[in-house]
PDB file of N, CA, C and O in Angstrom:
ATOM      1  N   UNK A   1     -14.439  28.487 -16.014  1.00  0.00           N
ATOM      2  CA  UNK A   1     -15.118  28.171 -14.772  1.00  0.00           C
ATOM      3  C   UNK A   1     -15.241  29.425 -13.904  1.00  0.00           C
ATOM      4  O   UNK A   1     -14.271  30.169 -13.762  1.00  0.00           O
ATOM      5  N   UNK A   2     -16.408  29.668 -13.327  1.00  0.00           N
ATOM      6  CA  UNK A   2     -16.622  31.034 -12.715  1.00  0.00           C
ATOM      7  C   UNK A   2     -16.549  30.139 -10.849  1.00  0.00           C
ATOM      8  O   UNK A   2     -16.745  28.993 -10.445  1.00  0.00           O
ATOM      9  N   UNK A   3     -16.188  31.370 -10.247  1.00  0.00           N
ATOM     10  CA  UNK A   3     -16.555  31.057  -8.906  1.00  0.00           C
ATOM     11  C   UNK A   3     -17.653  30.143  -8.377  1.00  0.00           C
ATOM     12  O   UNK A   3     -17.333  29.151  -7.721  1.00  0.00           O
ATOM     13  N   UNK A   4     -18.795  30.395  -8.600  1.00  0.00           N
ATOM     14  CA  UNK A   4     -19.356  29.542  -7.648  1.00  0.00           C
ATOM     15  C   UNK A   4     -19.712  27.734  -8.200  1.00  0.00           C
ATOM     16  O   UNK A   4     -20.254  26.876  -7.503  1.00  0.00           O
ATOM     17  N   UNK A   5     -19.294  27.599  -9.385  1.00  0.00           N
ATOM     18  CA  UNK A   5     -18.980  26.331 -10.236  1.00  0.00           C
ATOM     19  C   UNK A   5     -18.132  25.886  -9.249  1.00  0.00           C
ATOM     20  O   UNK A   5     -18.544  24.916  -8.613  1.00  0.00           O
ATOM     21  N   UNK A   6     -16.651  26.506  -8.837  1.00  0.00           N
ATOM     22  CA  UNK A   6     -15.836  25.841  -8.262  1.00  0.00           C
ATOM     23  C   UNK A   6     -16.402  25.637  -6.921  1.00  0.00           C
ATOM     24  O   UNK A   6     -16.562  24.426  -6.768  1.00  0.00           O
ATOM     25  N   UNK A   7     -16.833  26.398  -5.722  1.00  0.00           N
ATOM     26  CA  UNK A   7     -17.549  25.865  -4.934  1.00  0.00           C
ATOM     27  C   UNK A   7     -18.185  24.451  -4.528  1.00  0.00           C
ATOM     28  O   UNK A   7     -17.998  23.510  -3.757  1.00  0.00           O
ATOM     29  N   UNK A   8     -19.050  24.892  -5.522  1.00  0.00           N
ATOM     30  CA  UNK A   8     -20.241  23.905  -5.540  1.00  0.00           C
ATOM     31  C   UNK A   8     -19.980  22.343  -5.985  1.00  0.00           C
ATOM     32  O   UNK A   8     -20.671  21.326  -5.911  1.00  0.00           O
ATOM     33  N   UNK A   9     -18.547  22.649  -6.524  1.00  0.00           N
ATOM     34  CA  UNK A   9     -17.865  21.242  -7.153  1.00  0.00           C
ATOM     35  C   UNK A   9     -17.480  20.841  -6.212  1.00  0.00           C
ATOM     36  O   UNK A   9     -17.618  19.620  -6.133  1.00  0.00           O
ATOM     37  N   UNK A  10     -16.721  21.606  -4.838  1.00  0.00           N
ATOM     38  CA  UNK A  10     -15.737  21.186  -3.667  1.00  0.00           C
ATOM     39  C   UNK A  10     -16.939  20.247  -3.152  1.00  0.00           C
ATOM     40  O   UNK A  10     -16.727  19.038  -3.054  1.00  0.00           O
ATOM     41  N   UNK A  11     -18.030  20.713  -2.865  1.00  0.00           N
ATOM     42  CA  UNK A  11     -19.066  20.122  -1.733  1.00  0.00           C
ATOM     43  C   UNK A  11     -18.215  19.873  -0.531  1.00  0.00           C
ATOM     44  O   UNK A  11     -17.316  20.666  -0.251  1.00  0.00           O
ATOM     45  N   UNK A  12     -18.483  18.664   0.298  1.00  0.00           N
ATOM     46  CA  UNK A  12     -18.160  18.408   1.736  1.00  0.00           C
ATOM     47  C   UNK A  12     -16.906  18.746   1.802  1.00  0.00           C
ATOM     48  O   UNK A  12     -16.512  19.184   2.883  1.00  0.00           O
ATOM     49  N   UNK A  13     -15.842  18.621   0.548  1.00  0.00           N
ATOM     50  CA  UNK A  13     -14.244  18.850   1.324  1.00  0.00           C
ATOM     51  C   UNK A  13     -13.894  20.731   1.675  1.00  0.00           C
ATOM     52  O   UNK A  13     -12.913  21.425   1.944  1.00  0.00           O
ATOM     53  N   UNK A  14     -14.893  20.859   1.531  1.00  0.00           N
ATOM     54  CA  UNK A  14     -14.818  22.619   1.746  1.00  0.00           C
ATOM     55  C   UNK A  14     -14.708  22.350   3.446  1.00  0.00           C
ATOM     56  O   UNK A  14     -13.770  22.962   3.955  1.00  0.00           O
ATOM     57  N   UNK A  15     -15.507  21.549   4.363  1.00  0.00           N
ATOM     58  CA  UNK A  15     -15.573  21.389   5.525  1.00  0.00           C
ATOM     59  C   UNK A  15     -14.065  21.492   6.027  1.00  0.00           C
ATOM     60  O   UNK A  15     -13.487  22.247   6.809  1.00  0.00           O
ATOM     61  N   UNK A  16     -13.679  20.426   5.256  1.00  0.00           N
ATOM     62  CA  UNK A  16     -12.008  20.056   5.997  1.00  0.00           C
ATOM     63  C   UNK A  16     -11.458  19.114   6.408  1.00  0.00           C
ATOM     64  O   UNK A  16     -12.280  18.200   6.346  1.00  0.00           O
ATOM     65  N   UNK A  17     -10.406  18.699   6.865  1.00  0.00           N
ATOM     66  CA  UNK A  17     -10.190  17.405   7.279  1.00  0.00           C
ATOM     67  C   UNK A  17     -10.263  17.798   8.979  1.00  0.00           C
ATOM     68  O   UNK A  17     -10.451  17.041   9.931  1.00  0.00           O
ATOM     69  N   UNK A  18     -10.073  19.045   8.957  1.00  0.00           N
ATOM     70  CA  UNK A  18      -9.887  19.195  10.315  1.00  0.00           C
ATOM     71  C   UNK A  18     -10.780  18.822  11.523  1.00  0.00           C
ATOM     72  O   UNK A  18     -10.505  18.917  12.719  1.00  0.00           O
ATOM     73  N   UNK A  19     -12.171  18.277  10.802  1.00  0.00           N
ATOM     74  CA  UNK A  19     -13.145  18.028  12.130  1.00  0.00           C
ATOM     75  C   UNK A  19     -12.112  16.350  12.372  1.00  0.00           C
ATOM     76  O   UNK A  19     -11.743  16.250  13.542  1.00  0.00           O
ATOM     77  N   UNK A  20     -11.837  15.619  11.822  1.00  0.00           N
ATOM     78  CA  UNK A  20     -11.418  14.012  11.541  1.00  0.00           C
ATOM     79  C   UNK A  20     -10.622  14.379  12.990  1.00  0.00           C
ATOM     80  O   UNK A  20     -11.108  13.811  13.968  1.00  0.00           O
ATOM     81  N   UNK A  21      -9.535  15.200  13.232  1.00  0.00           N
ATOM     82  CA  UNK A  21      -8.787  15.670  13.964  1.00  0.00           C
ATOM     83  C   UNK A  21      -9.427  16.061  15.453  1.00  0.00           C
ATOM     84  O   UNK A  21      -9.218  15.390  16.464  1.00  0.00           O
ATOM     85  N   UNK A  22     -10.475  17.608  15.393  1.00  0.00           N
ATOM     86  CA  UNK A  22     -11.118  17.976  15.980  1.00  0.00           C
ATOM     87  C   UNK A  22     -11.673  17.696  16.760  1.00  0.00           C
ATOM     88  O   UNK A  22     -11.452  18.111  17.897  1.00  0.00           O
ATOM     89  N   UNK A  23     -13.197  16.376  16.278  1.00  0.00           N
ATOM     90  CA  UNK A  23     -14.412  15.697  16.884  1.00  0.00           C
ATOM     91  C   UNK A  23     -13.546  14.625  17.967  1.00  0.00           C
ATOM     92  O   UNK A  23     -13.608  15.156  19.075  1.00  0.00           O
ATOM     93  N   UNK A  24     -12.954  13.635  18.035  1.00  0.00           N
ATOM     94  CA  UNK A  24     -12.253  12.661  18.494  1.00  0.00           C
ATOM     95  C   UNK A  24     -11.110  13.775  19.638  1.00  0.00           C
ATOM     96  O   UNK A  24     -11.246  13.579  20.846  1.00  0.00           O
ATOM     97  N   UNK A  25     -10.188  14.738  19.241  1.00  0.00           N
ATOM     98  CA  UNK A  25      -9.737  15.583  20.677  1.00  0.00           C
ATOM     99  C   UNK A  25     -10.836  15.895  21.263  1.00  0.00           C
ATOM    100  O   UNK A  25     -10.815  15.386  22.383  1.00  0.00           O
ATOM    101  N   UNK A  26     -11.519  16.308  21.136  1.00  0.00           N
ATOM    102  CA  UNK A  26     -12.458  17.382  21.536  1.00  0.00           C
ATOM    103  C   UNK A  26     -13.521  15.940  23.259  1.00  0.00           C
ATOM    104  O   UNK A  26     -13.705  16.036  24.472  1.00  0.00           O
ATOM    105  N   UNK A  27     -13.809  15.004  22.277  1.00  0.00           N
ATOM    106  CA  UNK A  27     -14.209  13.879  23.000  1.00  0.00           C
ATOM    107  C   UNK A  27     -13.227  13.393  24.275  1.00  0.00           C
ATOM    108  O   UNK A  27     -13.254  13.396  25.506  1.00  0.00           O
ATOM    109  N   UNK A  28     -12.642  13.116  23.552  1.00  0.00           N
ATOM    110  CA  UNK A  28     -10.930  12.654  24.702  1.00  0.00           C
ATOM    111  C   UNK A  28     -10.929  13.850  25.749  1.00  0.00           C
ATOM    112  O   UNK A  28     -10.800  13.513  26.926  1.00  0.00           O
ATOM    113  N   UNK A  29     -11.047  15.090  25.494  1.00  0.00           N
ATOM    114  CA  UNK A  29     -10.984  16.188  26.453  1.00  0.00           C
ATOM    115  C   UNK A  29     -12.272  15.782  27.090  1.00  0.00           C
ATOM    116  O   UNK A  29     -12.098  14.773  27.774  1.00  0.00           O
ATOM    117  N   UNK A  30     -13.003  16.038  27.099  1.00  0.00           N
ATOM    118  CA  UNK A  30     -14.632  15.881  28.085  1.00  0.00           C
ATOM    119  C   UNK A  30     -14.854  14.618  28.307  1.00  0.00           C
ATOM    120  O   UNK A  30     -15.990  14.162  28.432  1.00  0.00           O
ATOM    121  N   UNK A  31     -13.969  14.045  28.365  1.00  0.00           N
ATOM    122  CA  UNK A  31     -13.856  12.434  28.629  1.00  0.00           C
ATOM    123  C   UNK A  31     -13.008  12.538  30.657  1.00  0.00           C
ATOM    124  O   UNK A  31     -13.268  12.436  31.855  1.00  0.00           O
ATOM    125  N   UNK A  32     -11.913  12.813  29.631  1.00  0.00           N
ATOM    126  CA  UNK A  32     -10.805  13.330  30.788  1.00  0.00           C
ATOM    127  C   UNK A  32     -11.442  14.156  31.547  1.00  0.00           C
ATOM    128  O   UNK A  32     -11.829  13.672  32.611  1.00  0.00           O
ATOM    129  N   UNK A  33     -11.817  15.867  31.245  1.00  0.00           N
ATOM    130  CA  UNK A  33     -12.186  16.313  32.267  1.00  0.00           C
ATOM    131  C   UNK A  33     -13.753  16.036  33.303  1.00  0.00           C
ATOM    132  O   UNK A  33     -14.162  16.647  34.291  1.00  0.00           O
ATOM    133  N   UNK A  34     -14.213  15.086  32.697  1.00  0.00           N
ATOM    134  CA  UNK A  34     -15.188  14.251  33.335  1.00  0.00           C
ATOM    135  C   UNK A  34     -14.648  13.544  34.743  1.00  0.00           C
ATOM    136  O   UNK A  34     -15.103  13.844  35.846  1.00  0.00           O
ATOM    137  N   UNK A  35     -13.436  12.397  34.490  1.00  0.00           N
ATOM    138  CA  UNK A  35     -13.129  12.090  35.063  1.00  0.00           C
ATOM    139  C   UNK A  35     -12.472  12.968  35.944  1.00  0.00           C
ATOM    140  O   UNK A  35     -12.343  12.593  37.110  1.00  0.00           O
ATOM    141  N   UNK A  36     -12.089  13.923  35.651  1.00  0.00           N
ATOM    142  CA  UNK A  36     -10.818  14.476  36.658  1.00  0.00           C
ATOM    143  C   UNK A  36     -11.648  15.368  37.413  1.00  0.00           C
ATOM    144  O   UNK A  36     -11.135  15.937  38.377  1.00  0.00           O
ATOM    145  N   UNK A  37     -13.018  15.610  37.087  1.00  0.00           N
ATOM    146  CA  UNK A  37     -13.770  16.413  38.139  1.00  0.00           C
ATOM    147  C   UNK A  37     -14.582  15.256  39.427  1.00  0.00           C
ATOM    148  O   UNK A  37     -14.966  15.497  40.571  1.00  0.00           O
ATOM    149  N   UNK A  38     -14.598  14.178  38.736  1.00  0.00           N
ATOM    150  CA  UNK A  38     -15.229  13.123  39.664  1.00  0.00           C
ATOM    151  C   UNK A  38     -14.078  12.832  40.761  1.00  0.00           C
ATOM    152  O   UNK A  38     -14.408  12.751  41.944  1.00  0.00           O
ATOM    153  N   UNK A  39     -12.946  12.699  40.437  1.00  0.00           N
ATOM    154  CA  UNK A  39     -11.737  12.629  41.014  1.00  0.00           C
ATOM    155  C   UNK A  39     -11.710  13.955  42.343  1.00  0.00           C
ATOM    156  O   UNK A  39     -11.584  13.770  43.553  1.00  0.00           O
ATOM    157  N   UNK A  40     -11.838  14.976  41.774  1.00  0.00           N
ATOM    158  CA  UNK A  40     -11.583  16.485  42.881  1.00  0.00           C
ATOM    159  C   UNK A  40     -12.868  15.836  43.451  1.00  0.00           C
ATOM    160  O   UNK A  40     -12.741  15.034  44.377  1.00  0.00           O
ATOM    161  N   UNK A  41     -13.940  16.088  43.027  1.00  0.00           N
ATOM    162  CA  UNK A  41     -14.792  15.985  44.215  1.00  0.00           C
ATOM    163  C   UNK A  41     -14.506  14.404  45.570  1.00  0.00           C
ATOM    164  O   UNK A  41     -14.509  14.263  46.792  1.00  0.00           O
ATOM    165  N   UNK A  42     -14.334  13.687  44.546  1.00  0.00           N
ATOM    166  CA  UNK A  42     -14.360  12.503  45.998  1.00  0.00           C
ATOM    167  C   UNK A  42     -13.053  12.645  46.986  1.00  0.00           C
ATOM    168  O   UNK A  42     -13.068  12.420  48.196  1.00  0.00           O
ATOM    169  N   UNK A  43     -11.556  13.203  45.960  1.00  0.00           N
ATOM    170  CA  UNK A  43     -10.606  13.437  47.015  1.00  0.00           C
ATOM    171  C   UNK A  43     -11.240  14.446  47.998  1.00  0.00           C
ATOM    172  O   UNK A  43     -11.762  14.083  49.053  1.00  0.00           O
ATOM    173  N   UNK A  44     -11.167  15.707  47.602  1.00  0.00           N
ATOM    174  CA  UNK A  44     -12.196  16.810  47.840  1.00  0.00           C
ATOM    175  C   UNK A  44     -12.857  16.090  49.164  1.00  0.00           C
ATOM    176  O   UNK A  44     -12.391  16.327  50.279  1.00  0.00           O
ATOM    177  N   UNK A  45     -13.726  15.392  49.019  1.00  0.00           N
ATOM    178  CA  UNK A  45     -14.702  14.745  50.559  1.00  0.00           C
ATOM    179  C   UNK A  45     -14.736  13.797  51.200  1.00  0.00           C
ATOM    180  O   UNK A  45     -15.603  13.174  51.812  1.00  0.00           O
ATOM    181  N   UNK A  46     -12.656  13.628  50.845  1.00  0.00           N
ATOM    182  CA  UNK A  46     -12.402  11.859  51.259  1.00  0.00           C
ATOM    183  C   UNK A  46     -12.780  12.279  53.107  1.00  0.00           C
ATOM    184  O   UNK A  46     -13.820  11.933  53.667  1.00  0.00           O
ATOM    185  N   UNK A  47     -11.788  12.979  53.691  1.00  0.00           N
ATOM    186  CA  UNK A  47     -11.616  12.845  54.965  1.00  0.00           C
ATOM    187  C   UNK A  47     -13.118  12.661  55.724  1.00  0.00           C
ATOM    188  O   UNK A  47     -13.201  12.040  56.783  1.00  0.00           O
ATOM    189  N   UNK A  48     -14.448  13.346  54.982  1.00  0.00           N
ATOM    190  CA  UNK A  48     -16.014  13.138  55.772  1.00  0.00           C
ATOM    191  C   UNK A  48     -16.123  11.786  55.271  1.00  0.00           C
ATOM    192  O   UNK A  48     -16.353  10.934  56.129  1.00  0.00           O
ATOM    193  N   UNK A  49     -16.004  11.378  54.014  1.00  0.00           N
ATOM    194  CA  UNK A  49     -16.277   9.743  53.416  1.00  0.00           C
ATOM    195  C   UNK A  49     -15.715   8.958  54.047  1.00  0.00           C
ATOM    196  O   UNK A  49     -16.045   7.795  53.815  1.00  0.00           O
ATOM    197  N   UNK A  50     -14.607   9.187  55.141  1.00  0.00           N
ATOM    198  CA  UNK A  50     -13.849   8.173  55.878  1.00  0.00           C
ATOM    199  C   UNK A  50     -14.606   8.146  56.629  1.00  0.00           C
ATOM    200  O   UNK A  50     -15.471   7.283  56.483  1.00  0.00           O
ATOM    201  N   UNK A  51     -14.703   9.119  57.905  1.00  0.00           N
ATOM    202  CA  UNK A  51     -15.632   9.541  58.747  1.00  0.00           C
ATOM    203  C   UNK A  51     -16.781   7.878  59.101  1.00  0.00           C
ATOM    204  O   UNK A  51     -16.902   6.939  59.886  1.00  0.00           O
ATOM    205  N   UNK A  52     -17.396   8.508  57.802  1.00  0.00           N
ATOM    206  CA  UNK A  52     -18.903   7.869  57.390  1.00  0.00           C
ATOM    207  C   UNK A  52     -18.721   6.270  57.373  1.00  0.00           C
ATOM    208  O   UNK A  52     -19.418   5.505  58.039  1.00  0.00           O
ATOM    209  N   UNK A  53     -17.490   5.812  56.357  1.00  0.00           N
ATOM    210  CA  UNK A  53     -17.204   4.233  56.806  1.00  0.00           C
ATOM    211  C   UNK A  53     -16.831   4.235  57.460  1.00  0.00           C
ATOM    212  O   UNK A  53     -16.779   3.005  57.482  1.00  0.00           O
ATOM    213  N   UNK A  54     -16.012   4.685  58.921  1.00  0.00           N
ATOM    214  CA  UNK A  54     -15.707   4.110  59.894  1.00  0.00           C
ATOM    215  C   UNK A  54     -16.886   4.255  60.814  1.00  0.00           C
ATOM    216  O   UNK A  54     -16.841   3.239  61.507  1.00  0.00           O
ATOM    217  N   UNK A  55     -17.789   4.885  61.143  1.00  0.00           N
ATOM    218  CA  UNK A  55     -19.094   5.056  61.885  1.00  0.00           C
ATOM    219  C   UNK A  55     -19.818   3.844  61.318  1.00  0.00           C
ATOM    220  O   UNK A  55     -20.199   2.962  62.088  1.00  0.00           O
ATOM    221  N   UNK A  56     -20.047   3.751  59.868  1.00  0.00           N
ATOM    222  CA  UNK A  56     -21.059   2.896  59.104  1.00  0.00           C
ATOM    223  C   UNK A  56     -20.569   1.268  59.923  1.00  0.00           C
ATOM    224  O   UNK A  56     -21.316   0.422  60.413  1.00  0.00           O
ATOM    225  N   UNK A  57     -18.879   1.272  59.812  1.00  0.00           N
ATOM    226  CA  UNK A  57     -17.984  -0.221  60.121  1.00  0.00           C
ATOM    227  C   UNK A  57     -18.482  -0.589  61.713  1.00  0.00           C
ATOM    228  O   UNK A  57     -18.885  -1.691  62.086  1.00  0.00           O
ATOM    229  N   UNK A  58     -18.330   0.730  62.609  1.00  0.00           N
ATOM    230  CA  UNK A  58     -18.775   0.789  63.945  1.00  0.00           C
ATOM    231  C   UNK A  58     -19.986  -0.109  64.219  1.00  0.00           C
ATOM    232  O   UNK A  58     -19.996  -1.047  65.017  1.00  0.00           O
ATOM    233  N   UNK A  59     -21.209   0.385  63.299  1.00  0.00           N
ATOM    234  CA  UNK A  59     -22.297   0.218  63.791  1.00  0.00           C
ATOM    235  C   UNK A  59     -23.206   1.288  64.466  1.00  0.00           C
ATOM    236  O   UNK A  59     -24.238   1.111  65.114  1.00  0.00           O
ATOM    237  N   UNK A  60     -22.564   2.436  64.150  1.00  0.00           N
ATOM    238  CA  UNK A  60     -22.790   3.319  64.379  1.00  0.00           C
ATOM    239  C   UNK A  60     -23.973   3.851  63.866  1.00  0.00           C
ATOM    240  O   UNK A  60     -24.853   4.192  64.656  1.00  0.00           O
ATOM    241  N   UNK A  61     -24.174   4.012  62.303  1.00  0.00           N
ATOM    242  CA  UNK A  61     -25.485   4.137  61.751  1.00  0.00           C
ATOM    243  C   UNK A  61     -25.317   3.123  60.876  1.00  0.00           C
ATOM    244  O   UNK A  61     -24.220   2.665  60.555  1.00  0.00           O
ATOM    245  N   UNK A  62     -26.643   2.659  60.376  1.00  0.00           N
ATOM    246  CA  UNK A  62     -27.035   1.743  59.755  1.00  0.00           C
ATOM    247  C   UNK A  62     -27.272   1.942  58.385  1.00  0.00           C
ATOM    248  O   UNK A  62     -27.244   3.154  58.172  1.00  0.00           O
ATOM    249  N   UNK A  63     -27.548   1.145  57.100  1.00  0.00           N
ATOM    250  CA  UNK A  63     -26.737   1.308  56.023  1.00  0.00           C
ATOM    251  C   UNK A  63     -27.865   2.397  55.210  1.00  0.00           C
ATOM    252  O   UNK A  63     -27.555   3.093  54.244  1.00  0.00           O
ATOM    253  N   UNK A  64     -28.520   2.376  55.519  1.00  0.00           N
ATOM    254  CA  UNK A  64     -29.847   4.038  54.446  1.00  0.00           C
ATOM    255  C   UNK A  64     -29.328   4.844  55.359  1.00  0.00           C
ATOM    256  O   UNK A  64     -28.982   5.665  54.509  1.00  0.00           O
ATOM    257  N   UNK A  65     -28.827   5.524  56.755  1.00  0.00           N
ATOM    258  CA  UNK A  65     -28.599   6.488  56.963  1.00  0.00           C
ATOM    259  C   UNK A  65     -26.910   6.617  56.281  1.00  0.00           C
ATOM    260  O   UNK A  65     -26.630   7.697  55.761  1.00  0.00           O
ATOM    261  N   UNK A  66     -26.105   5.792  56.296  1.00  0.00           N
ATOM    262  CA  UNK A  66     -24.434   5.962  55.636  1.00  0.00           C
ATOM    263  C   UNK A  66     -25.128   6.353  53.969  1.00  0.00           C
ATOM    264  O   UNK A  66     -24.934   7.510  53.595  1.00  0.00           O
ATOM    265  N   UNK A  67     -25.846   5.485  53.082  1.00  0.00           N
ATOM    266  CA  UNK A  67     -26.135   6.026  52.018  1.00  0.00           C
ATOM    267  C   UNK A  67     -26.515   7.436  51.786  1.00  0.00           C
ATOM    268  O   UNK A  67     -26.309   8.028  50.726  1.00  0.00           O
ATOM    269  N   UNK A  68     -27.271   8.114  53.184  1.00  0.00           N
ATOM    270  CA  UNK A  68     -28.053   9.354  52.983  1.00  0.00           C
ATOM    271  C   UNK A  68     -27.236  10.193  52.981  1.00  0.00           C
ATOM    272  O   UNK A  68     -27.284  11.152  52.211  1.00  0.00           O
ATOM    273  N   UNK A  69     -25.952   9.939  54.182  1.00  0.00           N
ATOM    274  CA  UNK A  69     -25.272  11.169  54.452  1.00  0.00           C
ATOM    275  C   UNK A  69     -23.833  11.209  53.132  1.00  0.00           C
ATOM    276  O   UNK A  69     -23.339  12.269  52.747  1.00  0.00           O
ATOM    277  N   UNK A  70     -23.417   9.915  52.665  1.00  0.00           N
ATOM    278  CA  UNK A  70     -22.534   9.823  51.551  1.00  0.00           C
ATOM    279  C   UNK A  70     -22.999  10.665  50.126  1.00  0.00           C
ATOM    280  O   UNK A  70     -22.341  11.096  49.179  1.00  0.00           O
ATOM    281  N   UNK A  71     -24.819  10.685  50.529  1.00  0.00           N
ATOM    282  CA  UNK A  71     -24.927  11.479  49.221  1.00  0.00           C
ATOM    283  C   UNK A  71     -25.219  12.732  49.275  1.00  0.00           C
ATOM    284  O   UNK A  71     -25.410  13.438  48.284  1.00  0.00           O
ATOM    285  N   UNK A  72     -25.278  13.133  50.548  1.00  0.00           N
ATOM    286  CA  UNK A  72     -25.409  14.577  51.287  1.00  0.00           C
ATOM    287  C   UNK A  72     -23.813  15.240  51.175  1.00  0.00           C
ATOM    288  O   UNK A  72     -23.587  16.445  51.066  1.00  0.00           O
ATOM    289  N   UNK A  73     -22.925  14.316  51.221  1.00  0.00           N
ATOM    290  CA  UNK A  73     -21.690  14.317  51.466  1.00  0.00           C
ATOM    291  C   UNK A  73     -20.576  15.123  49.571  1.00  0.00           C
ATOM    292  O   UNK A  73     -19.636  15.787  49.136  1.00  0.00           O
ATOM    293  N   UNK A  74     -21.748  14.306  49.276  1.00  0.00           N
ATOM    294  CA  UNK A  74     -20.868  14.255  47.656  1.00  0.00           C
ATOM    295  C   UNK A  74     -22.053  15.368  46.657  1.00  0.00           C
ATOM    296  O   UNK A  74     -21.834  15.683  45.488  1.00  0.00           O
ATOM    297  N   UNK A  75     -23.178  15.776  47.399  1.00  0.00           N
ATOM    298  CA  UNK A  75     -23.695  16.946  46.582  1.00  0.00           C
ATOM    299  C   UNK A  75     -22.989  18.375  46.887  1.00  0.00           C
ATOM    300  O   UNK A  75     -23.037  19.377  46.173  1.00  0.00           O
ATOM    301  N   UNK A  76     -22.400  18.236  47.986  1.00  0.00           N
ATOM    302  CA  UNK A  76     -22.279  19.600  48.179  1.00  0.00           C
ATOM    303  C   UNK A  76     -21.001  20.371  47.315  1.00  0.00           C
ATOM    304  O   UNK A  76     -20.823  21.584  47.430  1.00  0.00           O
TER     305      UNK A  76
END
């Protein structure tokens, strides 16, 4: 048997087992750090997001201007 016989015999297990491992962490990570960036930002802009429901609770502004500024609030 010459080299590339053996190769060509391996086919897909030449890949590895290691994606089985890999693909599924790899997910779980950008899963998590998905969440944990949605997390910084809203702690991040709790104290103006309070702000905004207690003005909104007031009567203060009415509910398309609390939507406008909550999303003015959370782009920045």
């Amino acid at each position: 048997m010459d080299k590339e016989e053996t190769k060509s015999n391996n086919g897909a297990w030449t890949i590895g087992w290691g994606w089985y491992v890999a693909v599924p962490l790899l997910v779980v990570l950008g899963l998590a750090a998905k969440k944990g960036a949605y997390e910084t930002l809203v702690s991040k802009h709790q104290p103006a997001l309070d702000i905004l429901k207690e003005r909104y609770a007031k009567g203060e502004i009415d509910r398309e201007k609390y939507e406008e500024m909550v999303n003015d609030v959370l782009a920045v």
